[in-house]
TIRO-2110 file (N, C-alpha, C; in Angstrom, 1 decimal):
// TIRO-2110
342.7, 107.4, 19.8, N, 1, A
342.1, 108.6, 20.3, CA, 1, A
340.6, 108.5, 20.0, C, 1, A
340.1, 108.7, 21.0, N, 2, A
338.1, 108.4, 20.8, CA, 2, A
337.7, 109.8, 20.6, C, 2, A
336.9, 110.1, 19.6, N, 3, A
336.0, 111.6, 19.5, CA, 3, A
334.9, 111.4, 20.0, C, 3, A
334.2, 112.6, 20.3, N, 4, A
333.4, 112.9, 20.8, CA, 4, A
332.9, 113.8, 19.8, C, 4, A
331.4, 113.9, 19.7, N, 5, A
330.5, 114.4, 18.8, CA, 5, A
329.5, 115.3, 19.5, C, 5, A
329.5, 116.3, 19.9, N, 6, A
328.9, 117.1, 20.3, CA, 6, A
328.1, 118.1, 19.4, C, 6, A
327.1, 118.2, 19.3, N, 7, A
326.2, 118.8, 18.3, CA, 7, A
325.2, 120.4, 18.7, C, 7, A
325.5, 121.4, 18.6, N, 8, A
325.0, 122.4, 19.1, CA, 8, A
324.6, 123.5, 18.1, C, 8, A
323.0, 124.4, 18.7, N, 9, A
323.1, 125.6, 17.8, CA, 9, A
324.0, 127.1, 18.9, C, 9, A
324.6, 127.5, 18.3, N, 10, A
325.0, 128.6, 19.1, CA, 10, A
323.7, 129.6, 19.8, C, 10, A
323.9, 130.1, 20.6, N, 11, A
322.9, 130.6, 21.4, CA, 11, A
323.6, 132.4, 21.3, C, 11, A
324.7, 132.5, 21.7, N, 12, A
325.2, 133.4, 22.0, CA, 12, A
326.3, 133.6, 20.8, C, 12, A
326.8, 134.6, 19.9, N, 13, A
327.6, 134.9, 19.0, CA, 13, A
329.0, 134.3, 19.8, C, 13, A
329.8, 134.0, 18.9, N, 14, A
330.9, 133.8, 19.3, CA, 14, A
331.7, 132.8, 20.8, C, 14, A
330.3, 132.0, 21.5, N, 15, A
330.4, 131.1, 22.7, CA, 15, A
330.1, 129.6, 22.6, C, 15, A
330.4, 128.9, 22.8, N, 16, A
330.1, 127.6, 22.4, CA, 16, A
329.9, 126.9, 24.5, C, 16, A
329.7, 126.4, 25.1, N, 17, A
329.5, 126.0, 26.1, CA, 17, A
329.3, 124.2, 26.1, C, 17, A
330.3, 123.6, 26.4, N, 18, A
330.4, 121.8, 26.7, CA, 18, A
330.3, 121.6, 28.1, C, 18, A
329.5, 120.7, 28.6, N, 19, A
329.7, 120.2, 29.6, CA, 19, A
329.3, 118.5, 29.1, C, 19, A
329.4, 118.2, 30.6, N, 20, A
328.9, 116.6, 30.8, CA, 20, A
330.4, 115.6, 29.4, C, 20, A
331.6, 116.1, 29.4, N, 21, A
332.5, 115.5, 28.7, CA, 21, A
333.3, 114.2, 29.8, C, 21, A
333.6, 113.8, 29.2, N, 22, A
334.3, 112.5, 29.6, CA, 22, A
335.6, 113.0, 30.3, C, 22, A
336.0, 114.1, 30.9, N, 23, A
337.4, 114.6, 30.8, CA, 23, A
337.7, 114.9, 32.2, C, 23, A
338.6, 114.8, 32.9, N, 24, A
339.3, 115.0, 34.3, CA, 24, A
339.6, 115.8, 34.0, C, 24, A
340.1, 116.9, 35.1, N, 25, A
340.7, 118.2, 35.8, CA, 25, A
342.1, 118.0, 35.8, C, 25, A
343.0, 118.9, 34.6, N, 26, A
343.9, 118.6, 34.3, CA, 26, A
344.8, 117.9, 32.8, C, 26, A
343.6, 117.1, 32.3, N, 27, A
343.6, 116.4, 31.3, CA, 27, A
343.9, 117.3, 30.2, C, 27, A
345.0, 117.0, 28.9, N, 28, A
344.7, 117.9, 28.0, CA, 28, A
344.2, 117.1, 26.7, C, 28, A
343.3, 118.2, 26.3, N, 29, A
342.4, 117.6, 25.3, CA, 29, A
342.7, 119.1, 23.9, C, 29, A
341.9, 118.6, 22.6, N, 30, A
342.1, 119.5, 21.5, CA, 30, A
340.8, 119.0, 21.3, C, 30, A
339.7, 120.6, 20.6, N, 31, A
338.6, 120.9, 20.1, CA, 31, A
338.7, 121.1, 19.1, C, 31, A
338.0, 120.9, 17.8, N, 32, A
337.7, 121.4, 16.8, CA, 32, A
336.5, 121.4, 16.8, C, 32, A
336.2, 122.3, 16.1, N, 33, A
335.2, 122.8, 15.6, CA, 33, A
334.4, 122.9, 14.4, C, 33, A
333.8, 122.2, 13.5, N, 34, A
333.2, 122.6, 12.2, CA, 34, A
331.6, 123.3, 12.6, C, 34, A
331.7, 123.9, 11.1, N, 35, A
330.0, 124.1, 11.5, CA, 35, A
329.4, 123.7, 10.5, C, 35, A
328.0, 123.2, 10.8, N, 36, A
327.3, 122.5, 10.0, CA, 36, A
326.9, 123.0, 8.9, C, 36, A
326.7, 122.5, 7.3, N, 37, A
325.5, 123.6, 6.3, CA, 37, A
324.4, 123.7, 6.7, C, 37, A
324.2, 124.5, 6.0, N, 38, A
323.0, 125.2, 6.4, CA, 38, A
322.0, 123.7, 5.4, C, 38, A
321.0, 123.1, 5.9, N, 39, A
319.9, 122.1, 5.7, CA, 39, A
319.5, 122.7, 3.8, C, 39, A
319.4, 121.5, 3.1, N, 40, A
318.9, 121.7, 1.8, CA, 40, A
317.9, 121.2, 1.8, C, 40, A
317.0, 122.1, 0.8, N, 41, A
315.3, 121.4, 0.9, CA, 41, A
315.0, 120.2, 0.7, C, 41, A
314.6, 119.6, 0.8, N, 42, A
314.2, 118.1, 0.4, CA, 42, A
313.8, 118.2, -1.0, C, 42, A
315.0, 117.2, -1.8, N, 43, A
314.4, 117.0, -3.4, CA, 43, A
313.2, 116.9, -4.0, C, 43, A
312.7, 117.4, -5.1, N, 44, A
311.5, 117.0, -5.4, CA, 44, A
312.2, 115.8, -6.4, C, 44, A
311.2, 114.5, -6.1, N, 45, A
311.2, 113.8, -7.1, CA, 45, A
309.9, 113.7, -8.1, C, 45, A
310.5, 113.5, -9.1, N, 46, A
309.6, 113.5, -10.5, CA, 46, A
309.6, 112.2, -10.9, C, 46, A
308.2, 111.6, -10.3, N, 47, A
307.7, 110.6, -11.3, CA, 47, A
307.5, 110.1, -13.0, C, 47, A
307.4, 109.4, -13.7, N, 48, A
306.9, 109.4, -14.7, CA, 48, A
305.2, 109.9, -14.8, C, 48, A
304.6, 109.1, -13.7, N, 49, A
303.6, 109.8, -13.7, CA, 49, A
303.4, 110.9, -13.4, C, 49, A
304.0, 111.6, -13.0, N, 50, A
303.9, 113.3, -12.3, CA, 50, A
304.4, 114.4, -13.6, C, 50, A
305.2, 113.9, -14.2, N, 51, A
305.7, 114.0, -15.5, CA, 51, A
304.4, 114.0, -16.6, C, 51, A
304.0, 113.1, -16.8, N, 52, A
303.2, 112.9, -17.9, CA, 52, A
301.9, 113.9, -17.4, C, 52, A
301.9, 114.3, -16.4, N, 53, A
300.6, 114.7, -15.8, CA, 53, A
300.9, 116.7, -15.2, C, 53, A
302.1, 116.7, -15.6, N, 54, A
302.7, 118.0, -15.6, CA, 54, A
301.9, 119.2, -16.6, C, 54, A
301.6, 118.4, -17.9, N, 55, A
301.6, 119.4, -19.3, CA, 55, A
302.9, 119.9, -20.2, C, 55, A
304.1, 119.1, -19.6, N, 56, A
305.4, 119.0, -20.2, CA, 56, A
305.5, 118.3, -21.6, C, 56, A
304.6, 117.3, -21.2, N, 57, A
305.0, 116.3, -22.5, CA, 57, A
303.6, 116.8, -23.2, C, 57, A
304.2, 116.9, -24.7, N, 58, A
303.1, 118.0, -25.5, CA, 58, A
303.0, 118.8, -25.7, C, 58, A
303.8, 119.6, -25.1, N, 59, A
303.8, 121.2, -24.8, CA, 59, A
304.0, 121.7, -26.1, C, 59, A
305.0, 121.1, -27.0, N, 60, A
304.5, 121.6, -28.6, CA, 60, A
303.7, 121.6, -29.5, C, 60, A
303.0, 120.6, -29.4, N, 61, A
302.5, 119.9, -30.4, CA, 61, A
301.4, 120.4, -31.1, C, 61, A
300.9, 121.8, -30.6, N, 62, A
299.8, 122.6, -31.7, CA, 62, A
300.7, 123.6, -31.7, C, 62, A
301.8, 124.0, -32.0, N, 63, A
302.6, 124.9, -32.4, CA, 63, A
303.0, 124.6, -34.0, C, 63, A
302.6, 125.8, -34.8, N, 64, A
302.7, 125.5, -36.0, CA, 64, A
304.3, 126.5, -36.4, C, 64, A
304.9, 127.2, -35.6, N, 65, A
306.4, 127.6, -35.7, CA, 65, A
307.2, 126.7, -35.6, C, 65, A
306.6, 125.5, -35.2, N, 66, A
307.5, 124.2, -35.1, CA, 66, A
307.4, 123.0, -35.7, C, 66, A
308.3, 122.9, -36.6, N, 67, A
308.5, 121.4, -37.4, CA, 67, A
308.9, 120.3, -36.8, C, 67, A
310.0, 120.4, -36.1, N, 68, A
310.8, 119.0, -35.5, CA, 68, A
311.1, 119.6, -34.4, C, 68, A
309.9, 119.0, -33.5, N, 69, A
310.3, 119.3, -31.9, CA, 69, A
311.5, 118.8, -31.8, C, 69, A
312.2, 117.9, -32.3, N, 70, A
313.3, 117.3, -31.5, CA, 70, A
314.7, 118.5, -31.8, C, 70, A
314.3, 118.8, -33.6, N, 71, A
315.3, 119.7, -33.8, CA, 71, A
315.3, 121.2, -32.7, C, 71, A
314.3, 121.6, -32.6, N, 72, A
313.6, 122.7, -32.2, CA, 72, A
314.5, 122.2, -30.9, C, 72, A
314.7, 121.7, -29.9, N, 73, A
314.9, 121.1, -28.8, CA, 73, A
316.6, 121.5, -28.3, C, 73, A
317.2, 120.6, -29.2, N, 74, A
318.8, 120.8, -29.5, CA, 74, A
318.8, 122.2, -30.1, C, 74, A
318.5, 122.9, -31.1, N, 75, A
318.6, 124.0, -31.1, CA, 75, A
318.6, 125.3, -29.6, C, 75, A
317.6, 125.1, -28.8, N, 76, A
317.3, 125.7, -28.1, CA, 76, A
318.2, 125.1, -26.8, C, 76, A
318.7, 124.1, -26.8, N, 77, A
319.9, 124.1, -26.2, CA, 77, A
321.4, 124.0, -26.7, C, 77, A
321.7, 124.3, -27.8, N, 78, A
322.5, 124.5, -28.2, CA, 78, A
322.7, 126.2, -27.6, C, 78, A
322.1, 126.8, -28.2, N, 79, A
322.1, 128.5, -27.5, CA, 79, A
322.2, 128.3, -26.3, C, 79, A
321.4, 127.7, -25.5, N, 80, A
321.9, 128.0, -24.1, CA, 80, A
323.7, 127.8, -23.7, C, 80, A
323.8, 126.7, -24.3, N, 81, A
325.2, 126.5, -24.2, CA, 81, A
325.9, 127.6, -24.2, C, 81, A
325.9, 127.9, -25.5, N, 82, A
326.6, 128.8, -26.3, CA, 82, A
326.5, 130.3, -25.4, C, 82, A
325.4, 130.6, -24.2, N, 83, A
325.2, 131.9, -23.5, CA, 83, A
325.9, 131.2, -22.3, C, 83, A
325.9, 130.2, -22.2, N, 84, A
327.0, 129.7, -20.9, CA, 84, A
328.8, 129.9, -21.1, C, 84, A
329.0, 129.4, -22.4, N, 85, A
330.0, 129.8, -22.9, CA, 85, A
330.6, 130.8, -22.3, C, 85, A
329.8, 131.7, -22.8, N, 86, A
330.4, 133.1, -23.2, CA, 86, A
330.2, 133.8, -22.0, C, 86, A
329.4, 133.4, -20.7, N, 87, A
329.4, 133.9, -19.1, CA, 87, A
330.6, 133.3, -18.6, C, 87, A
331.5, 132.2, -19.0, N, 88, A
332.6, 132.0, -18.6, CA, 88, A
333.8, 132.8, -18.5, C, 88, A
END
């Protein structure tokens, strides 16, 4: 069985309109239909350099409430977890 890929935006609610198909008068044929997603934005990719040039990296480091960024880090995602949890 060969498909055919027909690609359209609806114009009219509820109408779909094909022509120019491969198909004789009389022929029986089956349509399906999907509809496409809706388009996702284009990723942002994040460089190293785009990164380092953010103000990300450092962002602690004259913070005197903080001892161990790293601890400080896992801490602060440990809670998030822990508020994900508990939205479940």
């Amino acid at each position: 069985m060969e498909a055919i890929q027909v690609k359209q935006v609806i114009t009219k609610d509820g109408e779909v309109l094909l022509t120019g198909l491969p198909f004789k008068k009389g022929q029986a044929i089956e349509i399906i239909v999907f509809a496409q997603p809706a388009a996702s934005p284009p990723r942002f990719c994040l460089t190293v350099g785009r990164l380092r040039q953010s103000g990300l990296v450092g962002l602690w480091k004259d913070r005197d409430d903080i001892g161990d960024s790293s601890a400080y880090a896992r801490q602060l995602r440990e809670q998030a977890q822990q508020r994900g949890d508990r939205q479940l």
